[in-house]
C-alpha positions as CSV (number, residue, x, y, z in Angstrom):
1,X,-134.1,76.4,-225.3
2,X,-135.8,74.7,-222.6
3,X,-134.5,72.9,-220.4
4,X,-135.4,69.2,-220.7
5,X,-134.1,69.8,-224.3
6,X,-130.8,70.9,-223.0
7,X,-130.5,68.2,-220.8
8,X,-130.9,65.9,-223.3
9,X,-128.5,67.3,-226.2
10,X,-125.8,68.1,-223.1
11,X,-126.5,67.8,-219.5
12,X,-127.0,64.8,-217.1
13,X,-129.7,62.9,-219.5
14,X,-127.2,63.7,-222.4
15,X,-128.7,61.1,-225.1
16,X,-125.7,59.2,-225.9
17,X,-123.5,59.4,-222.5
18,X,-126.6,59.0,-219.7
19,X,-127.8,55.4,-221.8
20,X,-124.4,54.0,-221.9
21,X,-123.7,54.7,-218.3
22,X,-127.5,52.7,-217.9
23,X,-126.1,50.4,-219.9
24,X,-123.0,50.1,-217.6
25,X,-125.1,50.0,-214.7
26,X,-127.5,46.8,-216.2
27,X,-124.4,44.7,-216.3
28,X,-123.4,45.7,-213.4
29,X,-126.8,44.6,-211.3
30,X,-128.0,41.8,-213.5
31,X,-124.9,40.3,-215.2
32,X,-126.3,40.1,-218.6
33,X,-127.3,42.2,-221.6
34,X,-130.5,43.3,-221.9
35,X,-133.3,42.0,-224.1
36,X,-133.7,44.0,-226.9
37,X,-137.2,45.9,-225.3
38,X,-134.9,46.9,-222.5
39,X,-132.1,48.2,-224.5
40,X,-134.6,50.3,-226.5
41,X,-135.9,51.5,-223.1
42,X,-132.3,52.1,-221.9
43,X,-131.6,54.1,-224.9
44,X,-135.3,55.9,-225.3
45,X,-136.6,56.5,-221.8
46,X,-135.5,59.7,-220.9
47,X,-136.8,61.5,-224.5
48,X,-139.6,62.2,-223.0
49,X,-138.1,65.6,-221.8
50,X,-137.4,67.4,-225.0
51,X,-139.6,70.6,-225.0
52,X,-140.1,70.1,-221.2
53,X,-139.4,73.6,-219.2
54,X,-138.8,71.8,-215.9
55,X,-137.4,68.3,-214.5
56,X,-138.5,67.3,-211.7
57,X,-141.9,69.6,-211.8
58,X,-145.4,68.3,-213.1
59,X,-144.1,68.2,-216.8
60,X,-141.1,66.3,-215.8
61,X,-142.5,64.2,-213.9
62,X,-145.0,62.7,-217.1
63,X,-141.3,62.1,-219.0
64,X,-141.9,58.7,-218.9
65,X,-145.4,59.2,-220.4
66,X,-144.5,61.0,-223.4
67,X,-140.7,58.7,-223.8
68,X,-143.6,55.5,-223.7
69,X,-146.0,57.6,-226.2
70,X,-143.0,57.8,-228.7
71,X,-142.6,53.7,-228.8
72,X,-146.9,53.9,-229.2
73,X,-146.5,56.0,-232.1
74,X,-143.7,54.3,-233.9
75,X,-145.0,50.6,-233.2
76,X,-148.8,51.1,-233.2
77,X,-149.8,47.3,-233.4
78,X,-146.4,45.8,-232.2
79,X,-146.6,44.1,-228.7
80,X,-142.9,44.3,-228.9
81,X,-143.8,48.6,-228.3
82,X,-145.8,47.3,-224.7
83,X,-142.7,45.6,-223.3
84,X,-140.7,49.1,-224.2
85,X,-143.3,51.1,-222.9
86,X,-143.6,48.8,-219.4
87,X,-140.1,49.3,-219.0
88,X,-140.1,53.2,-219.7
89,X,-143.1,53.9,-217.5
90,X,-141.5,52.1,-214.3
91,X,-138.2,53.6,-214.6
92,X,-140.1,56.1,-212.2
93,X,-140.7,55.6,-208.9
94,X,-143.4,58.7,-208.7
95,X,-144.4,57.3,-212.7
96,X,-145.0,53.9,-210.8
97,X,-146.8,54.4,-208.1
98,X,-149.1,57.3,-210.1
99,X,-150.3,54.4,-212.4
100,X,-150.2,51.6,-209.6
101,X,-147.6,49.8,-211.6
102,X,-144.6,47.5,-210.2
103,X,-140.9,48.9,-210.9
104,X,-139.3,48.3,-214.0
105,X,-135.9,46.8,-214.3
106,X,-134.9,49.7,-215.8
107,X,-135.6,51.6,-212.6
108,X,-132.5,50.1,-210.9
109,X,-130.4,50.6,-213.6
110,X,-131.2,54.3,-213.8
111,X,-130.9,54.7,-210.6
112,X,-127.3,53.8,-210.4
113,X,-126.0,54.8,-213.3
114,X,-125.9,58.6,-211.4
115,X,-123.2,56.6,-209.0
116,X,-121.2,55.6,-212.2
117,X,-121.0,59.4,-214.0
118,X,-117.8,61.0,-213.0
119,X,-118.5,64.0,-210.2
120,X,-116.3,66.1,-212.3
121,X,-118.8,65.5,-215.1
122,X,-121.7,65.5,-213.6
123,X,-121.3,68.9,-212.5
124,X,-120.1,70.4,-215.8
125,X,-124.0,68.9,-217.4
126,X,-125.6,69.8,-214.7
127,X,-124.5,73.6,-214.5
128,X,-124.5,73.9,-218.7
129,X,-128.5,73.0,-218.5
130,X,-129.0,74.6,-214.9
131,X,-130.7,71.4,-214.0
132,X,-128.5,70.8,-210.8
133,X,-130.0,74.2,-209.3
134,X,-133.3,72.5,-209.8
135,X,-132.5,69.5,-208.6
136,X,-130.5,70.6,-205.7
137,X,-134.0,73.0,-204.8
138,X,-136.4,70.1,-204.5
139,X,-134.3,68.3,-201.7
140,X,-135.1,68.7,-198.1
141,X,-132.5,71.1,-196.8
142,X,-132.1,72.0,-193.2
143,X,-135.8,70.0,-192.3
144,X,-137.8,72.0,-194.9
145,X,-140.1,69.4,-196.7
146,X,-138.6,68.8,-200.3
147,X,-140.2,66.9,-202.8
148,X,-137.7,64.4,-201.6
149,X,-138.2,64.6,-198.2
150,X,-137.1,60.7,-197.6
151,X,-133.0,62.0,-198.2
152,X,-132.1,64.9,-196.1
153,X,-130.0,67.3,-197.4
154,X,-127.2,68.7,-195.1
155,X,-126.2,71.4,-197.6
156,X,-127.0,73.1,-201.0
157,X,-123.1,73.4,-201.6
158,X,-123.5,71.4,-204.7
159,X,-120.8,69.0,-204.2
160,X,-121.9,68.3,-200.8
161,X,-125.3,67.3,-202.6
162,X,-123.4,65.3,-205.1
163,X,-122.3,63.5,-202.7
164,X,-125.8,62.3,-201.0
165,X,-127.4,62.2,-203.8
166,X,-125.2,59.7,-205.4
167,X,-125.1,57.7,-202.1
168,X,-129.3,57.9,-202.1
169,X,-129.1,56.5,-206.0
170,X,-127.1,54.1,-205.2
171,X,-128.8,52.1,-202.7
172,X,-132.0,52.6,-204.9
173,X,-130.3,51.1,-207.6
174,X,-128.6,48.4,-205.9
175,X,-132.0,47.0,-203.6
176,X,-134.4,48.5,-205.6
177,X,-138.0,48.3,-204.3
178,X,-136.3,47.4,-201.0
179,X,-134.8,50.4,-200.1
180,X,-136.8,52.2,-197.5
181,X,-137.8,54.9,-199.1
182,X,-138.8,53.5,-202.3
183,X,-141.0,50.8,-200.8
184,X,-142.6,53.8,-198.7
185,X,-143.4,55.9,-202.0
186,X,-144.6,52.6,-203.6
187,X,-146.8,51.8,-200.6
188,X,-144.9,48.4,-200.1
189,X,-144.5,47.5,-196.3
């Protein structure tokens, strides 16, 4: 079994636990409930990595290509499906600034959500699917250049990383496009 596919039946993108904490996370920034296109986002947008061999990699990075092709094939003449698919394809701030696209709403609550999964937990998923090794391998550790260079990494002791990582999240999700290093990806000065 691949690994996108595990993570989604039970590691960190788990499809019932990783939307509710999203979910949790939406209240938290905006105060509300969603619209309906944004809880369909919240609960589709990480399908996109069933079948994927990698997370973070070139497949993984297209997740929220293939999560917004789902919504295309389902709804083909709805635009209720574009405001689902909007939503799903700037959930990513690499998905966003590929297509030249403005950050979703969804992005923030993603983002956070990390913050709000239980360290304990988070560590049991990610070891299950392996994911964590792969996450944990694209940081910056000790000044090599990660793919994400913009949040050194003082350690590969995973709950070290844990620790940063969660940290990193959630300052993107509580500021968003104005967190430093997500204006820098998205070219925003």
């Amino acid at each position: 079994m691949k690994i996108g596919t595990k993570s989604l039946l039970f590691g960190v993108h788990q499809f019932a636990l990783h939307p509710f904490l999203v979910l949790l996370a939406w209240l938290i920034i905006y105060k509300k409930m969603p619209r309906l296109s944004s809880l369909c986002a919240i609960i589709t947008h990480d399908w996109g990595y069933w079948g994927l061999s990698n997370m973070d990699g070139k497949e993984g990075e297209a997740h929220p290509e293939r999560s917004a092709k789902i919504w295309v094939w389902l709804l083909k003449y709805s635009d209720f499906r574009w405001r689902v698919c909007i939503s799903i394809m700037g959930h990513s701030r690499f998905n966003a600034a590929k297509h030249n696209m403005n950050l979703s709403m969804l992005f923030r609550a993603d983002k956070l959500s990390m913050a709000l999964c239980p360290s304990w937990l988070y560590l049991l998923l990610g070891n299950l699917t392996g994911e964590i090794k792969e996450y944990i391998g694209h940081g910056s550790i000790k000044g090599d250049a990660g793919k994400y260079k913009d949040v050194p990494k003082v350690s590969s002791n995973q709950i070290q990383w844990l620790i940063e990582t969660k940290a990193h999240m959630s300052l993107m999700g509580l500021h968003g496009e104005n967190y430093g290093p997500v204006a820098k990806q998205l070219g925003i000065k």
